[in-house]
TORLUMKOL-927434 format. One record per atom (N, C-alpha, C, O): residue in one letter; x, y, z. Coordinates in nm, 2 decimals. Layout:
A,X,Y,Z
...
END
This chain:
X,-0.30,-11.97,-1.72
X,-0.40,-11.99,-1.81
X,-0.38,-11.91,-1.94
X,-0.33,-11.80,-1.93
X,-0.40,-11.95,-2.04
X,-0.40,-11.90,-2.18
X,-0.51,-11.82,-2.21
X,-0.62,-11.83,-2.16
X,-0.46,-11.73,-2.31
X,-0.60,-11.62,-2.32
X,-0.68,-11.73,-2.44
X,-0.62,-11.82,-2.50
X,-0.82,-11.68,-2.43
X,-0.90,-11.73,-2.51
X,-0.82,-11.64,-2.69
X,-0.76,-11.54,-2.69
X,-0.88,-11.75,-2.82
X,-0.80,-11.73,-2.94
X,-0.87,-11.59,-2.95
X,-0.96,-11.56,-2.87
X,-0.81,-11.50,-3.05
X,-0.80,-11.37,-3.13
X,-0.81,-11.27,-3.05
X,-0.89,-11.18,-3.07
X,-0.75,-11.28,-2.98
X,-0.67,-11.15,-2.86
X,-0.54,-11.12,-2.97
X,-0.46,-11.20,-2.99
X,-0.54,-10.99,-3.05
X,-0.49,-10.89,-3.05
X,-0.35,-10.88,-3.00
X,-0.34,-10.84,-2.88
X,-0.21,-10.90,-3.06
X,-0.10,-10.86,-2.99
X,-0.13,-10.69,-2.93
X,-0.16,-10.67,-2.81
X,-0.13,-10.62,-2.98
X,-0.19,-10.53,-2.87
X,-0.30,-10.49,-2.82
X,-0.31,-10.37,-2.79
X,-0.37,-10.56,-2.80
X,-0.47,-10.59,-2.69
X,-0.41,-10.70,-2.57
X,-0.44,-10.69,-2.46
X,-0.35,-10.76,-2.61
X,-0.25,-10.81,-2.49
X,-0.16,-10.79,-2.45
X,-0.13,-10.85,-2.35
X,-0.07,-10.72,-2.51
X,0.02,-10.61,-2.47
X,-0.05,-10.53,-2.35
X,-0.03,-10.54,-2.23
X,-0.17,-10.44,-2.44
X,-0.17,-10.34,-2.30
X,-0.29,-10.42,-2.18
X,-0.34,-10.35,-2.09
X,-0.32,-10.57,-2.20
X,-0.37,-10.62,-2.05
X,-0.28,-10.67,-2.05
X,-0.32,-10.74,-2.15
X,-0.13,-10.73,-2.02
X,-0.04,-10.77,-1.96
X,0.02,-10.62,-1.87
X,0.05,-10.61,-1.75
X,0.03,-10.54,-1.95
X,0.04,-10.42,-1.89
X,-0.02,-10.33,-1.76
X,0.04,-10.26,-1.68
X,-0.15,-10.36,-1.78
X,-0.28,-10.38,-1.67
X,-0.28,-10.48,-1.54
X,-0.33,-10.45,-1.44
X,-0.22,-10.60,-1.58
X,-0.27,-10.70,-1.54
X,-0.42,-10.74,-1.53
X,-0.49,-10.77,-1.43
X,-0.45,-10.73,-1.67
X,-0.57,-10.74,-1.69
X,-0.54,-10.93,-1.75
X,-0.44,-10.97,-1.79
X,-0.66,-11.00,-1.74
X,-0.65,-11.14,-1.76
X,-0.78,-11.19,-1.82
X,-0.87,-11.21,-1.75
X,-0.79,-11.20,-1.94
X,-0.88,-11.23,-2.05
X,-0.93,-11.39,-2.05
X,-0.88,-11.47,-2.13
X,-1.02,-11.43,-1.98
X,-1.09,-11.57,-1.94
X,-1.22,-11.59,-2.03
X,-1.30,-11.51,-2.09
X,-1.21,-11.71,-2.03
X,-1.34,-11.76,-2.16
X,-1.43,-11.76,-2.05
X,-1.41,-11.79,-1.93
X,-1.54,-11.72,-2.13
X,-1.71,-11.72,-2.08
X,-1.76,-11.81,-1.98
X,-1.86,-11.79,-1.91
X,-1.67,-11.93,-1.97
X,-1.73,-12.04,-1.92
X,-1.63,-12.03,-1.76
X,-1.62,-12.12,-1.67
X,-1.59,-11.94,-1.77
X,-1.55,-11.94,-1.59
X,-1.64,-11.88,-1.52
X,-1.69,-11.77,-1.53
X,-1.64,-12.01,-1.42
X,-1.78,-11.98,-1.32
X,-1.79,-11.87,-1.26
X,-1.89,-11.80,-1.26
X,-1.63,-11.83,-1.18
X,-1.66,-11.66,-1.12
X,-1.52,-11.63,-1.14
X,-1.43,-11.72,-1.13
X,-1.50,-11.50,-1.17
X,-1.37,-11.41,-1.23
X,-1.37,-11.37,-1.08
X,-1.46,-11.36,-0.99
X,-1.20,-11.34,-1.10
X,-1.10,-11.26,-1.00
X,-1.10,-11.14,-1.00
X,-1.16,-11.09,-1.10
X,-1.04,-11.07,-0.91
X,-1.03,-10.90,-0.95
X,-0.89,-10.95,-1.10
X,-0.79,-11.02,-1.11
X,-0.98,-10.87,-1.20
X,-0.85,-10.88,-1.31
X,-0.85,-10.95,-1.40
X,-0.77,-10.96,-1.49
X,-0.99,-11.03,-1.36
X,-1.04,-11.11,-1.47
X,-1.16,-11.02,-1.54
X,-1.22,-10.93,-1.49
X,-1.17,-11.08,-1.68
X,-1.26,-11.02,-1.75
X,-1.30,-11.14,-1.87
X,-1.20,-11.22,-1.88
X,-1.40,-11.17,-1.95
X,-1.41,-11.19,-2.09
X,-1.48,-11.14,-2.14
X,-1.57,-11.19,-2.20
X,-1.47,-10.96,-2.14
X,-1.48,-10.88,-2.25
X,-1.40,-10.86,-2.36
X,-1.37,-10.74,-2.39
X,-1.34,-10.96,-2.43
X,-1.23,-10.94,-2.50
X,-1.24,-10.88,-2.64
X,-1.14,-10.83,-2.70
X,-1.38,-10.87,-2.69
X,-1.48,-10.82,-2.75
X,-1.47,-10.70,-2.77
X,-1.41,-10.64,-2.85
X,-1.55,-10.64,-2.63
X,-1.54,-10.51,-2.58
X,-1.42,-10.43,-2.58
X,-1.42,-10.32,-2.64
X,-1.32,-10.47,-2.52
X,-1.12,-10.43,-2.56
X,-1.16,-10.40,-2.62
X,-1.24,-10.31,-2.61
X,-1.13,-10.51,-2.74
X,-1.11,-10.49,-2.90
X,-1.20,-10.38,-2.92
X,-1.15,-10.26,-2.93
X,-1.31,-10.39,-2.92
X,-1.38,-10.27,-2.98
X,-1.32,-10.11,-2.94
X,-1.33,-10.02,-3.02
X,-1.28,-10.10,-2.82
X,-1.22,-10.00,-2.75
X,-1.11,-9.94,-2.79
X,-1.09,-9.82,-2.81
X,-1.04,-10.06,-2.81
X,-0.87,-10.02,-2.86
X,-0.90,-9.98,-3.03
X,-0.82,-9.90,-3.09
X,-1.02,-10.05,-3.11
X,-1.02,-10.02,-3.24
X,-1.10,-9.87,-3.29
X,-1.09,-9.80,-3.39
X,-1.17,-9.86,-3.19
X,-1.26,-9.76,-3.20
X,-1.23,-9.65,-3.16
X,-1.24,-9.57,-3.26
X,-1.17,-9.57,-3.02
X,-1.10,-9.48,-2.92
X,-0.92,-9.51,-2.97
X,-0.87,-9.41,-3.03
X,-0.87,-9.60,-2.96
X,-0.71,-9.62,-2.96
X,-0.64,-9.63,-2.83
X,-0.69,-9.64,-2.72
X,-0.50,-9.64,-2.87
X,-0.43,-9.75,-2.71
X,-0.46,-9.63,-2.63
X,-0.54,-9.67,-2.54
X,-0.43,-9.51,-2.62
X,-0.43,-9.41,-2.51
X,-0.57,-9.40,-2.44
X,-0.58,-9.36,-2.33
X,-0.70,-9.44,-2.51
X,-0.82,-9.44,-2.42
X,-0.87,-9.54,-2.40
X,-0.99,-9.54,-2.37
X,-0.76,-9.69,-2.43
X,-0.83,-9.81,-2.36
X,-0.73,-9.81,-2.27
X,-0.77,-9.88,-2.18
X,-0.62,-9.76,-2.25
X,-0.55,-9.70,-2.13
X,-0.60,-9.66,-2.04
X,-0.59,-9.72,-1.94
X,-0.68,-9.52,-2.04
X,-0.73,-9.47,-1.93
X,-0.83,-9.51,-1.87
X,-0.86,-9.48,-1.76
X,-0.89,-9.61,-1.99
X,-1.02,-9.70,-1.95
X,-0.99,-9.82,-1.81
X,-1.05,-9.85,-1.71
X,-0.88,-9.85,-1.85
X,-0.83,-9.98,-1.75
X,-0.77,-9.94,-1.66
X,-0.80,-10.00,-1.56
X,-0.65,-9.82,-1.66
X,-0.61,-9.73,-1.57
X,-0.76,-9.70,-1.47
X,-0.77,-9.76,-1.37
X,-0.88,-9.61,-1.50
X,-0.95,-9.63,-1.42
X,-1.00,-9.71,-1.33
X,-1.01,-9.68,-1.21
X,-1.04,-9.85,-1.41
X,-1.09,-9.98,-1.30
X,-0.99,-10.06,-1.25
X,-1.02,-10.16,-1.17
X,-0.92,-10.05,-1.27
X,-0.79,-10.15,-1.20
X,-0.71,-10.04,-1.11
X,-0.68,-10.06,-0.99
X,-0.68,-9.91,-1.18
X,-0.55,-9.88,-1.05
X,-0.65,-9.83,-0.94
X,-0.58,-9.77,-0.86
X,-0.80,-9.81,-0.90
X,-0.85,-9.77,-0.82
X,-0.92,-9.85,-0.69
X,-0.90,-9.97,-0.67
X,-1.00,-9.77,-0.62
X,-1.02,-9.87,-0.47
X,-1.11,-9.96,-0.51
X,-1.20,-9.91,-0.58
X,-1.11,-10.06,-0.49
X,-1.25,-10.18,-0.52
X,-1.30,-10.20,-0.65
X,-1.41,-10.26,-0.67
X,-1.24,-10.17,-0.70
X,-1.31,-10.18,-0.91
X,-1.27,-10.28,-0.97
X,-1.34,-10.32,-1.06
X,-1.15,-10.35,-0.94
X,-1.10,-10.45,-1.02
X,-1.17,-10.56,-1.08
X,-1.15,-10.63,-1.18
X,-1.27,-10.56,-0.97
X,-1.35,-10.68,-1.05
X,-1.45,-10.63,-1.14
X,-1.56,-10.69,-1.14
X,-1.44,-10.50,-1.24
X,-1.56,-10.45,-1.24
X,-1.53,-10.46,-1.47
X,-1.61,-10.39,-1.54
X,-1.45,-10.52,-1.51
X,-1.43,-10.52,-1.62
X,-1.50,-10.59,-1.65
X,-1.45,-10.70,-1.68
X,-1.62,-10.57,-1.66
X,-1.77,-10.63,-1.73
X,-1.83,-10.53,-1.85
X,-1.82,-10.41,-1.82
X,-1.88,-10.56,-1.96
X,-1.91,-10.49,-2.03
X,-1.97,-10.29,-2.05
X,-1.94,-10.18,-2.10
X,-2.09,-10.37,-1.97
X,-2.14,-10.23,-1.94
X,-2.08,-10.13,-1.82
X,-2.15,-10.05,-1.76
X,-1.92,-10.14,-1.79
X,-1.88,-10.04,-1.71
X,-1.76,-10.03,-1.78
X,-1.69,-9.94,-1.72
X,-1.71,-10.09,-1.90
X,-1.64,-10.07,-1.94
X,-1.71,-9.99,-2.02
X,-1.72,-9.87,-1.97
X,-1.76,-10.01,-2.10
X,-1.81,-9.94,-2.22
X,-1.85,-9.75,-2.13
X,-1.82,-9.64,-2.18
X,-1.93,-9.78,-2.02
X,-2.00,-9.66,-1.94
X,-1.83,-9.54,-1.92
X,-1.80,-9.43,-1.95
X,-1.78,-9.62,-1.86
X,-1.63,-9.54,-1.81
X,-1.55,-9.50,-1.99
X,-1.48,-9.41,-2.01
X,-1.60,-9.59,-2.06
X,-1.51,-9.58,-2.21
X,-1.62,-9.43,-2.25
X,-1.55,-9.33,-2.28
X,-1.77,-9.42,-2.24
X,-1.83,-9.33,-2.29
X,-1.78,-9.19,-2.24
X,-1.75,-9.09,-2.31
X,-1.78,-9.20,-2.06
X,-1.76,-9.06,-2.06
X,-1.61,-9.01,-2.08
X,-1.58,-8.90,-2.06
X,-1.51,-9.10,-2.13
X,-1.40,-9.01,-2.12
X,-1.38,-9.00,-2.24
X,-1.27,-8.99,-2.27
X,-1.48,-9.01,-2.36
X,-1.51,-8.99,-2.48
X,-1.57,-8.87,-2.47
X,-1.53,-8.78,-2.54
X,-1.65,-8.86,-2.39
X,-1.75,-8.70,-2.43
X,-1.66,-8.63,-2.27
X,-1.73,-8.54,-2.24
X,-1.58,-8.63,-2.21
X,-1.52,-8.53,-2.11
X,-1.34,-8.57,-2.10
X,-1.29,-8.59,-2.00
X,-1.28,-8.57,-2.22
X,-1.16,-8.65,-2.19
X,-1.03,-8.54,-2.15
X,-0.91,-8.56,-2.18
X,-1.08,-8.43,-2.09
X,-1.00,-8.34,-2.04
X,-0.99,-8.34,-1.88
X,-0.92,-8.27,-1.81
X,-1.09,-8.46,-1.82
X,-1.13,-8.50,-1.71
X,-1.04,-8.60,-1.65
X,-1.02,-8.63,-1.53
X,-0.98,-8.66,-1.76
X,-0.87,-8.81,-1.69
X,-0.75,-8.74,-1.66
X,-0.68,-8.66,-1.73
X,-0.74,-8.79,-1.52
X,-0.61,-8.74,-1.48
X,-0.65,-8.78,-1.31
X,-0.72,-8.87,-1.25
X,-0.55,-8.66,-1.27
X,-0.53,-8.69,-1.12
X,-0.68,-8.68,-1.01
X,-0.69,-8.75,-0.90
X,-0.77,-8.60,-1.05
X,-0.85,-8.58,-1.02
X,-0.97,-8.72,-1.02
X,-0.99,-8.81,-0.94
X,-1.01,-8.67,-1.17
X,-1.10,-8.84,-1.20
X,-1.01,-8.93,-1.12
X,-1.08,-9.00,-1.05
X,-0.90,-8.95,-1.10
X,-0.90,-9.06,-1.06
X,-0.90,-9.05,-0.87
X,-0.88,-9.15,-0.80
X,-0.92,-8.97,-0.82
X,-0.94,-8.96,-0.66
X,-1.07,-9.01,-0.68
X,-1.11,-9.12,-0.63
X,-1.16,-8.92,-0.75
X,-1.30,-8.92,-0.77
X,-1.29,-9.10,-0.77
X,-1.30,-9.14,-0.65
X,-1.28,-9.18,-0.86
X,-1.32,-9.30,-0.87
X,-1.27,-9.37,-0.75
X,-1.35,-9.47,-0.72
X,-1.18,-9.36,-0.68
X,-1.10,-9.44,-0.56
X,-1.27,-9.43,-0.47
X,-1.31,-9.54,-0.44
X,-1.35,-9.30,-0.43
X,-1.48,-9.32,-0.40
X,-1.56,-9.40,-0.47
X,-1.59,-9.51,-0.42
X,-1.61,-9.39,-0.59
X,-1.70,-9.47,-0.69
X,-1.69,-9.62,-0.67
X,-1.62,-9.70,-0.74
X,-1.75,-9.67,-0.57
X,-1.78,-9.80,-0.57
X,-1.87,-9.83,-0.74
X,-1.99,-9.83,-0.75
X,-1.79,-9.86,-0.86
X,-1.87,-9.92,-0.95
X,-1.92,-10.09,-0.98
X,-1.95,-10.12,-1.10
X,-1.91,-10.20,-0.88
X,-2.00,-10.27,-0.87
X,-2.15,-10.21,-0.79
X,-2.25,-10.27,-0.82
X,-2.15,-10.10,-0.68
X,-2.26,-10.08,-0.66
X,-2.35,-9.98,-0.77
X,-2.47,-9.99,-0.80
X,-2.27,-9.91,-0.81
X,-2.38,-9.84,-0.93
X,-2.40,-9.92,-1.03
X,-2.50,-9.88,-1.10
X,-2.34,-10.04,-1.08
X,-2.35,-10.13,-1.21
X,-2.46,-10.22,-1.12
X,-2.56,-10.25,-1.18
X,-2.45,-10.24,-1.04
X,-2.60,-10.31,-0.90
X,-2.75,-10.24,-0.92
X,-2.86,-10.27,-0.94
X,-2.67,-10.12,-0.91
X,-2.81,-9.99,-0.96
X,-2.87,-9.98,-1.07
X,-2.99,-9.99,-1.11
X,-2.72,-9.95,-1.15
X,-2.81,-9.94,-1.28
X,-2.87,-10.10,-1.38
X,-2.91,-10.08,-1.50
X,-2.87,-10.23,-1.32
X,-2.92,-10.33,-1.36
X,-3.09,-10.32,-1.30
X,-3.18,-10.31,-1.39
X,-3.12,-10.31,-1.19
X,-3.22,-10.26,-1.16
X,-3.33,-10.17,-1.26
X,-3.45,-10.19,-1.26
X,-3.24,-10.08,-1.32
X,-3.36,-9.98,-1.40
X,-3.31,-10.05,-1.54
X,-3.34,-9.97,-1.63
X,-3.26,-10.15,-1.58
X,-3.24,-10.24,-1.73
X,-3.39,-10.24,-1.80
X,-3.38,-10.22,-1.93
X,-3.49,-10.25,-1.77
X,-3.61,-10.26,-1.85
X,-3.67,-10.11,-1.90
X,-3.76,-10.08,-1.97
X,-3.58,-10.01,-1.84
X,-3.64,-9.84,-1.88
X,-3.49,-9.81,-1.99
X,-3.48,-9.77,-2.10
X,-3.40,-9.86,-1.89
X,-3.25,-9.77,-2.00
X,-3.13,-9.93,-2.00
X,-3.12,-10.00,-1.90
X,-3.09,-9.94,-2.08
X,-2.96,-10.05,-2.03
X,-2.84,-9.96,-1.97
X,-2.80,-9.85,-1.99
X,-2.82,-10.05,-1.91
X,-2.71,-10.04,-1.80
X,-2.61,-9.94,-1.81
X,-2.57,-9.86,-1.72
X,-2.58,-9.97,-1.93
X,-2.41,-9.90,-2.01
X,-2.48,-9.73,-1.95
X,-2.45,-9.66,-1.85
X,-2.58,-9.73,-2.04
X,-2.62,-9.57,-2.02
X,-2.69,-9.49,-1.87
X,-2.69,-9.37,-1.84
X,-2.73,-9.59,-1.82
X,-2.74,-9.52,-1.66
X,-2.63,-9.54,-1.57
X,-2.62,-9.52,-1.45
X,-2.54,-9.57,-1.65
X,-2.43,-9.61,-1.57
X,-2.33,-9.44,-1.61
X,-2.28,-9.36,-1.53
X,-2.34,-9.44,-1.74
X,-2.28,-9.35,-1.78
X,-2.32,-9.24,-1.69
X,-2.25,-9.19,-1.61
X,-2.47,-9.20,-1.73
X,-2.57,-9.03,-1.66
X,-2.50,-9.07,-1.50
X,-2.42,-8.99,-1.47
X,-2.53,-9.18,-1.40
X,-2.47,-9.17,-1.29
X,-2.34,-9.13,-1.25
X,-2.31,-9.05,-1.16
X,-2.22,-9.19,-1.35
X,-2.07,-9.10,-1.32
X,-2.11,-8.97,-1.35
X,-2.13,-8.87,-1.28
X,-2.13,-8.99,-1.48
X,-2.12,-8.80,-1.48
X,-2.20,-8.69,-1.39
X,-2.16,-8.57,-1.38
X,-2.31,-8.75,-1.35
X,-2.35,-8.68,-1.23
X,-2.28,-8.63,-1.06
X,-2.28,-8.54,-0.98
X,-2.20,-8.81,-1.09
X,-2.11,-8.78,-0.95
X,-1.99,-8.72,-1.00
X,-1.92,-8.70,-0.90
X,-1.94,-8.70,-1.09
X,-1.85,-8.64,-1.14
X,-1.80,-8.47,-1.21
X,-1.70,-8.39,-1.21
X,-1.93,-8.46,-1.27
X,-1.95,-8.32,-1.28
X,-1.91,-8.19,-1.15
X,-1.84,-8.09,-1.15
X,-1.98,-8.24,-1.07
X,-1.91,-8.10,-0.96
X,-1.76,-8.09,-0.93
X,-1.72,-7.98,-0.89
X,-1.66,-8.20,-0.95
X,-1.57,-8.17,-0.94
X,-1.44,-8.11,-1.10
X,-1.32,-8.10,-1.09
X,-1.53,-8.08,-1.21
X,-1.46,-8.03,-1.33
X,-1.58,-7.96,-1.35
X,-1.70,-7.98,-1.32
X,-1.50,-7.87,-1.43
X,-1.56,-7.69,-1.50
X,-1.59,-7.70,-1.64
X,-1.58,-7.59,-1.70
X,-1.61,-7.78,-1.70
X,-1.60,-7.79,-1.86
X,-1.71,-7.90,-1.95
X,-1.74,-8.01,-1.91
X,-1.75,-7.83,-2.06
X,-1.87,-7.88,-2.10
X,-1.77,-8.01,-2.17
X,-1.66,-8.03,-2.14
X,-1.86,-8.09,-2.27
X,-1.84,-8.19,-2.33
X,-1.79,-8.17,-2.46
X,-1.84,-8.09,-2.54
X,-1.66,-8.28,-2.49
X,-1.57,-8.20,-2.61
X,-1.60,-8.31,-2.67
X,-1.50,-8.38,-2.67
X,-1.76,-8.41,-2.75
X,-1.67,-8.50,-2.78
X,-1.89,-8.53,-2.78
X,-1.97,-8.49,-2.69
X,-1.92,-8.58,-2.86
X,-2.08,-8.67,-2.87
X,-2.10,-8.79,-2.77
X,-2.04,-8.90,-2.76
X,-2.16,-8.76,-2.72
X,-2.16,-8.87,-2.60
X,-2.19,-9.02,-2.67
X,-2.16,-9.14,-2.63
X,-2.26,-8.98,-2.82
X,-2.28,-9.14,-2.87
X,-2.32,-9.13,-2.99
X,-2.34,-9.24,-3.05
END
């Protein structure tokens, strides 16, 4: 299948790299590895740059059960904290996430959508489950 129009030679560069698979809106249900946030990329790759929409996708794809989880608000949530803790990506964060079922917390935090949206209880929940395992405050505005 063809990516939907104005995907970014490097935006598809680094999801060919991923095996990430950029599907129009109108697919009924996405694969692990499918996504149509192609939006969101973009905004990531334009905003952050290639090395932290790297680690962004590095996160949900190389880890246990996440693949299907490139939906907006866990991109954006996983894109937030390694914006305000990015001394945290590495070998560690990433054991940590191999636990982090994030369709169940993105399950959670839809739930409390009428007090906070998603993106941001999604975010306070990693970093809560994340914090005890790193020593260091935040290098970076959370927003």
């Amino acid at each position: 299948m063809r990516p939907p129009r104005r995907v970014t030679a490097t935006l598809a560069d680094i999801c060919e790299e991923f095996g990430v698979e950029i599907v129009d809106v109108s697919e009924s249900s996405r694969k692990p590895g499918q996504t149509c946030a192609r939006k969101i990329l973009q905004k990531v790759l334009v905003d952050e740059g290639e090395a932290h929409l790297r680690s962004v996708l590095i996160t949900i794809m190389e880890t246990e059960n996440n693949k299907r989880m490139l939906v907006r608000p866990v991109i954006l949530a996983v894109s937030d904290v390694l914006r305000t803790y990015p001394s945290w990506f590495g070998d560690t964060w990433l054991r940590q996430f191999d636990r982090i079922e994030l369709s169940e917390l993105y399950e959670d935090a839809k739930r409390d959508r009428e007090g906070v949206a998603p993106r941001y209880s999604m975010v306070a929940r990693l970093i809560d489950r994340l914090r005890p395992h790193f020593n260091e405050e935040p290098q970076a505005r959370l927003l």
